[in-house]
N, C-alpha and C positions, 0 to 999 in steps of 0.2 A: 453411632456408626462411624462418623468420622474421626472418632477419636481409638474406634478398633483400628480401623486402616492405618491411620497414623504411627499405631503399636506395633503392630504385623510389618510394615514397610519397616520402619526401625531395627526391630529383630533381625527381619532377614538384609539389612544393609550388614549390622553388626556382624553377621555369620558369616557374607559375602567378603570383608573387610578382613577378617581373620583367616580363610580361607588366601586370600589372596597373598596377604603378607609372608602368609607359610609355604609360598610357591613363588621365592625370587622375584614378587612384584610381578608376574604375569601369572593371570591366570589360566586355570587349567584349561579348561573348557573354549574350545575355538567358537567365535561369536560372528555372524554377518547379520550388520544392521542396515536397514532401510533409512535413509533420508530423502525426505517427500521435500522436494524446493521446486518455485514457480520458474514458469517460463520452458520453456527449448533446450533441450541437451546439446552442447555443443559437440562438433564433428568429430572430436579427439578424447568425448570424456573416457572413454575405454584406458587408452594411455596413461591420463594423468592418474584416473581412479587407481590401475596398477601402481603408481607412484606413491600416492597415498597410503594404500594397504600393503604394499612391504614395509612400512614405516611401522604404521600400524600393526601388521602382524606382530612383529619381532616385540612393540612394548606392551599390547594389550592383547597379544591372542585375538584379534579382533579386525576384519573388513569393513567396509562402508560400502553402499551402495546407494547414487545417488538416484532417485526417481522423479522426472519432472512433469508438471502438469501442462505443459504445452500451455498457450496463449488463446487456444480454442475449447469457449465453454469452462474455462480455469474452476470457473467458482463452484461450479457442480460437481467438476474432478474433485475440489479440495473437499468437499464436504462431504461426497461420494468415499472420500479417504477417512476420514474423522469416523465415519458410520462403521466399516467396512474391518479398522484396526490394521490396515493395509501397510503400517510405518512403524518406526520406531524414533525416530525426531522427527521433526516438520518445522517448518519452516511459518512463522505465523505472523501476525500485523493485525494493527486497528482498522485496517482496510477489509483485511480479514476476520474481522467480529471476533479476536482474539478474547475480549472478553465476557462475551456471551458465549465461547466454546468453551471456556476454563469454567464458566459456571455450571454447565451443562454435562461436568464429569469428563470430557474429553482428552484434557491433559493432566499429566499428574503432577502435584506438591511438589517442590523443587528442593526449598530449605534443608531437608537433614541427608540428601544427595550433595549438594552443595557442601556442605561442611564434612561430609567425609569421605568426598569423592572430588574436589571443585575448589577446594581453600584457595589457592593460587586465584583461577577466575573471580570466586568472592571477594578477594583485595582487589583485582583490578575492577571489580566493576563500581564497587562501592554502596553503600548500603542507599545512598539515597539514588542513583539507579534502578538499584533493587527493588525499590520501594515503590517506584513508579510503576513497576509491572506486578505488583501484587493488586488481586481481586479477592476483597472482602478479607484481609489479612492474609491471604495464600499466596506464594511464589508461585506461579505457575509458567514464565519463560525468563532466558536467559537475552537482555538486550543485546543488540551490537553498539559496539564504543567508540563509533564516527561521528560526534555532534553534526546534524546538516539540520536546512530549512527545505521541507519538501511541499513548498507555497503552489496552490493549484496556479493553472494558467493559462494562457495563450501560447505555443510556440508556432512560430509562422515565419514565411520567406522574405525575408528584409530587403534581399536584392530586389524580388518584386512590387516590395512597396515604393523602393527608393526608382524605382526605372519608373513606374508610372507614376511617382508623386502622390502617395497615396496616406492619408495619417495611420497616425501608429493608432496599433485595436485594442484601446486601453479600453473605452468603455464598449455597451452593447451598440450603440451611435454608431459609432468610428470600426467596429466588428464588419459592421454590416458597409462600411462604407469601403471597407478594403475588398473586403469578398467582392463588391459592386463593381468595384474601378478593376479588378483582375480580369470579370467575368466578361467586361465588355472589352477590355483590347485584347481578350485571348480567349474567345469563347468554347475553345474546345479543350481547355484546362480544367482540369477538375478542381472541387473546392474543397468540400469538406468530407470523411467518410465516416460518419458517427454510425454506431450501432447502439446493443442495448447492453453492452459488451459489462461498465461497469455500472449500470445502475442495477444489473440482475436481482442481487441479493440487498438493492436498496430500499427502504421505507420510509425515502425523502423523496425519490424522483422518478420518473419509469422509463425515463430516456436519458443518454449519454449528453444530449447537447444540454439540458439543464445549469449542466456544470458552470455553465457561462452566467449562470445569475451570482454567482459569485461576484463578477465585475457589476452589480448593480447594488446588492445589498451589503451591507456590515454584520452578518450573520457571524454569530459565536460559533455556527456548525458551517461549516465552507459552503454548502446549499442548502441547509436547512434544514430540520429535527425530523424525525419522522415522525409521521401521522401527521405530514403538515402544517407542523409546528416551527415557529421561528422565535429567535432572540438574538437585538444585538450585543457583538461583543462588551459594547461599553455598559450593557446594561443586562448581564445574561439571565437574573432569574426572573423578568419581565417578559411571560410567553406570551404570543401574538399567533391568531388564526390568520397564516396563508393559503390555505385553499379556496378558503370560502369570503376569500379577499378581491376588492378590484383588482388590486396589482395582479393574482393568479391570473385573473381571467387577460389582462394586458397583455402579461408574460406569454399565455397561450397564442395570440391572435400575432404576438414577434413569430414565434416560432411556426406559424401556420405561412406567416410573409417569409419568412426566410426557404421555407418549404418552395413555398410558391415560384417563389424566383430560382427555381434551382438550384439552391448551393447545398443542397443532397440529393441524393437517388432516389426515389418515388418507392422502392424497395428495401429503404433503409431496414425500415422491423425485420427484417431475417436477412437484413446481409448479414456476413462472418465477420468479426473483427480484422483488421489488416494492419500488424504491426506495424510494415513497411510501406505501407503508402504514400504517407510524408517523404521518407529518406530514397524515394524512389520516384517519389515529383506528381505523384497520380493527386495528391494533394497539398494546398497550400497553406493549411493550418491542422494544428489538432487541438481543440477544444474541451477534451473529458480525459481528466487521471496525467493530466501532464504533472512535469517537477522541474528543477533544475539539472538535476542527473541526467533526466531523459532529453533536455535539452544540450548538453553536452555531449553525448552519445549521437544527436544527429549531429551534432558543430563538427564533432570526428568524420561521421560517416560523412559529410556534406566535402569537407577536405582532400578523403581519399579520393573517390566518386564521380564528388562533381563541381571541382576548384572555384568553379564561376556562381555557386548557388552560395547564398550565405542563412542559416537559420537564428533566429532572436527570439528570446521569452520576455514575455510581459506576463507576471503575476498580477493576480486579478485583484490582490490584497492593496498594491502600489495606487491603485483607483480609488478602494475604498478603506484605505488607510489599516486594515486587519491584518495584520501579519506577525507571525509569530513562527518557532522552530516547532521539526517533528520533537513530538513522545517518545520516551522510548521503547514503548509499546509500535514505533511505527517500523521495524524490524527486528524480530527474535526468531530463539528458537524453542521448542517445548518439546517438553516428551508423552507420548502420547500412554494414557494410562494403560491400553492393552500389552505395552511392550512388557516382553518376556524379562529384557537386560537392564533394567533402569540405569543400573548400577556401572552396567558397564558406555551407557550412554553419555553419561557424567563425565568418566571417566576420558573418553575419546573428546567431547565437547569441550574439557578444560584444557585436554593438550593442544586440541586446533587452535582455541582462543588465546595460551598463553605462551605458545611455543612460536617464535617469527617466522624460521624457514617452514614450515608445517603449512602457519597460517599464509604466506605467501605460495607456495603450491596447490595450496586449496583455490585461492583466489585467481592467479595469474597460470596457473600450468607449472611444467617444468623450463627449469632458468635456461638460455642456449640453444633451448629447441622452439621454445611457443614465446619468449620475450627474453629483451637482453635489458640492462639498465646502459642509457648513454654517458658521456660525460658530464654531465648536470644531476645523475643519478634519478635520470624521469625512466620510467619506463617505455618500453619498444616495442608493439609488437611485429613477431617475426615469423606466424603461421597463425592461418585466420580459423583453423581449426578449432582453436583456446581463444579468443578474445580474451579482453580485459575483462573478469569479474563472471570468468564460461560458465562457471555453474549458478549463476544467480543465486549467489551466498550472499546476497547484500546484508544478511543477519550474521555475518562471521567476520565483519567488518572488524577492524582495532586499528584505532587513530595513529598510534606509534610504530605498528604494523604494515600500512596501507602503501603501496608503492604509487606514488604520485606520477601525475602525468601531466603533457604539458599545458593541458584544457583545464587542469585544479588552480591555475592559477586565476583563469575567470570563473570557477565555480566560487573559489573564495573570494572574489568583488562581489558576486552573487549575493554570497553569504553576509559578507560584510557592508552590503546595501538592505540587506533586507535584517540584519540585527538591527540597523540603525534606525528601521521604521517602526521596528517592534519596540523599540526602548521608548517609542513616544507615546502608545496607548494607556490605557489605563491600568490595564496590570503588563507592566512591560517584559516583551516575549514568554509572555506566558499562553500554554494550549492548554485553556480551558477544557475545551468539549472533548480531546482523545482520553481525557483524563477521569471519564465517567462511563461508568459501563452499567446497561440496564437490564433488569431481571424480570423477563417479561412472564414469566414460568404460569401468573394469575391467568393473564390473558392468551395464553402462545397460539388458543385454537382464532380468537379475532385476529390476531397478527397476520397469522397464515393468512384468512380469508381478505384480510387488508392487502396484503403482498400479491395476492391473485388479483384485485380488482387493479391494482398498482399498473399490473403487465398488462392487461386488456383495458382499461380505458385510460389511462393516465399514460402510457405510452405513448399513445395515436396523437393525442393533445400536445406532447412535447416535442415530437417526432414535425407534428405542422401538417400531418398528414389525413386530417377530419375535414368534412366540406360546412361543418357552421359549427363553428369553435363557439357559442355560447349554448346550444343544443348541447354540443358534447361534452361541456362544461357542466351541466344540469344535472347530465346523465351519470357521470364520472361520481358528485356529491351525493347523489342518490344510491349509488352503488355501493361508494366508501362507508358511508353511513349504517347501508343495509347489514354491511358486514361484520359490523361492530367496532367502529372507529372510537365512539364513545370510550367505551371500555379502556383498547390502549392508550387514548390523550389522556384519561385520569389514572392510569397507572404511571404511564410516564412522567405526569408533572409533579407528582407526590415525589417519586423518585430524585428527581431532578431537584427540585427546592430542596430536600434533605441534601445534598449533593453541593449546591450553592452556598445555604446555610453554614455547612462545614468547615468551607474554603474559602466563607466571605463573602462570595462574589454576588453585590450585592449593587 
């Protein structure tokens, strides 16, 4: 069957390719594609998108239209999309189970698009790029060409640590001693506002604050395998049961103390995520799905705002020595196999990515109205309408493309602190875990029913929000169980060893 599809897509590329060439390089047919990208439309996309598609019109007969998933419930929007064929690119990541959706039929084979719609992109991206984002021999996204380290972590207000004397929150210890020492000279400050925002679609953890056991373990997976599985980095195909471990139950009885003491809302399970509550002061740290990006993005906003605040990241990896760069599976773009255009998808996507002014208007707006470049050639901005990066194209990214600003200069000591720790492990900066994608198709009905018990007892436990954390510890194993845990640990670690095996990692 795969190999009919394969045929039929080639045919009608070949037709579409010949057509084209016998109509001046544009084709006939006027084309408006959907691009499905995370986050917030900024105030001005209407503007810029006109920008974009007069370009567009005149060389490909062809609009874009960017659709965004808002920052509320994202993960259901995105997958609510995937089901629905509601796009025609999208915007994808390992954060985004990009490859359990390319196994799942979702997006389409990229390869013989690529070579006859994309040759320019295929030189730039390079074939062992390329390679990184194939699943099971399939192309199925185009990376972005920004090397970064997107190291989980801490970011938090240094000015507050440094006014009360307070240590830096490398480990869970020193976490807990910051939130402490804030809570008492400024009781009416808020601390933390974790929701269930990014563990939703997780089957490592059922709550956002988990994130933090990062600062405690050497896990090859940033929090751990799912189905409650762990392995450290230095020793990845040596799996260990954390659920049904003291440490879980430890871990639980922190977060029921951290509960306890206030440093979230009694309401946390259904509050709404709040992007801006950091950059807005209601909170003094954020804990779950941080990076160094997004710690630059408050350094700015902290600047504009509110001169006197200062924010710092501490990666969690720095503590426990794991540190390595994203995949480049950790921003792409895919085409999604219901689109009508493939062809013309490619097509648009090579010129965004290989074209500078194109790619700089996609990214920054238009030049003189939404940014200027200064004398140092850093970027400016000059209506808050476009920010830097308005459409949350972080997958349209190009390194020799990318207008710098004057915060990249501490994102690369970032960078260039955290290569440095990675060259010291045992496979130096290498990302073991984004680099395995699992094919749970045997077991998907226990998954499901694992991923429901996930949200209802495993939640409350991490959240510190149960009144006898070994009760509810009891309860939690006996549910996961019920649901057929079994099943996924031995699908998973079958997979997993072939996977180690392959790569060594041993």
């Amino acid at each position: 069957m795969k190999k009919l599809m394969s045929f039929v897509l080639a045919l009608m590329l070949c037709l579409t390719a010949i057509s084209w060439a016998g109509a001046a390089d544009v084709p006939a047919e006027e084309v408006n594609l959907v691009f499905y990208v995370m986050g917030d439309a900024p105030k001005d996309e209407v503007a810029v998108e006109d920008a974009i598609n007069a370009i567009l019109k005149e060389k490909f007969n062809t609009t874009i239209d960017f659709q965004f998933s808002t920052w509320t419930d994202f993960n259901l929007k995105y997958n609510n999309t995937l089901i629905s064929a509601g796009a025609d690119l999208i915007y994808v990541a390992n954060w985004e189970n990009y490859g359990l959706n390319a196994t799942s039929g979702a997006f389409l084979e990229m390869d013989e698009l690529l070579d006859t719609y994309g040759k320019e992109l295929k030189e730039l991206c390079g074939e062992g790029m390329l390679n990184m984002c194939r699943v099971n021999g399939e192309l199925y996204c185009i990376p972005n060409l920004w090397p970064e380290y997107v190291c989980l972590g801490i970011k938090y207000r240094e000015d507050l640590r440094a006014k009360y004397d307070l240590p830096y929150p490398t480990t869970l210890e020193n976490i807990e001693a910051y939130l402490k020492g804030i809570q008492a000279a400024d009781p009416s400050q808020g601390l933390l506002r974790p929701t269930n925002t990014e563990a939703a679609s997780s089957l490592s953890i059922g709550f956002d604050t988990a994130y933090v056991l990062a600062a405690k373990y050497p896990w090859v997976a940033p929090f751990g395998m799912p189905y409650g599985l762990t392995a450290n980095y230095d020793t990845p195909a040596d799996i260990q049961d954390y659920w049904f471990s003291d440490d879980f139950v430890e871990d639980c009885k922190m977060f029921k103390s951290w509960a306890d003491q206030g440093f979230w809302s009694k309401s946390a399970l259904s509050d709404t995520n709040d992007q801006e509550a950091y950059d807005n002061g209601l909170a003094v740290a954020e804990i779950a799905g941080m990076n160094p990006n997004k710690q630059i993005t408050s350094a700015n906003n902290f600047a504009k705002d509110h001169p006197e605040w200062e924010s710092a990241y501490l990666a969690y990896g720095e503590t426990t020595g794991v540190v390595y760069p994203g995949h480049a599976t950790q921003n792409g773009t895919a085409i999604l196999r219901s689109s009508k255009y493939p062809e013309r998808c490619m097509m648009v996507l090579n010129y965004i990515m290989t074209d500078e002014a194109m790619n700089r208007l996609v990214q920054c707006g238009i030049e003189g109205k939404h940014y200027k470049l200064d004398e140092n050639g850093f970027y400016v901005n000059l209506d808050d309408s476009f920010p830097y990066e308005g459409f949350n194209t972080w997958n349209l990214r190009v390194n020799e493309f990318k207008l710098k600003q004057p915060t990249d200069v501490a994102l690369q000591a970032m960078f260039d602190k955290y290569a440095e720790l990675g060259s010291k492990t045992k496979w130096p900066n290498v990302n073991i875990w984004d680099g395995f994608t699992e094919d749970y198709t045997e077991y998907s009905a226990e998954r499901a029913a694992v991923g429901n018990v996930l949200r209802q007892y495993l939640a409350p436990l991490q959240a510190g929000l149960v009144s006898d954390v070994d009760a509810a510890v009891a309860e939690f194993r006996d549910k996961v169980t019920a649901a057929g845990l079994e099943a996924c640990r031995e699908g998973f670690k079958e997979q997993w060893a072939d996977y180690c095996a392959e790569y060594n990692y041993q």
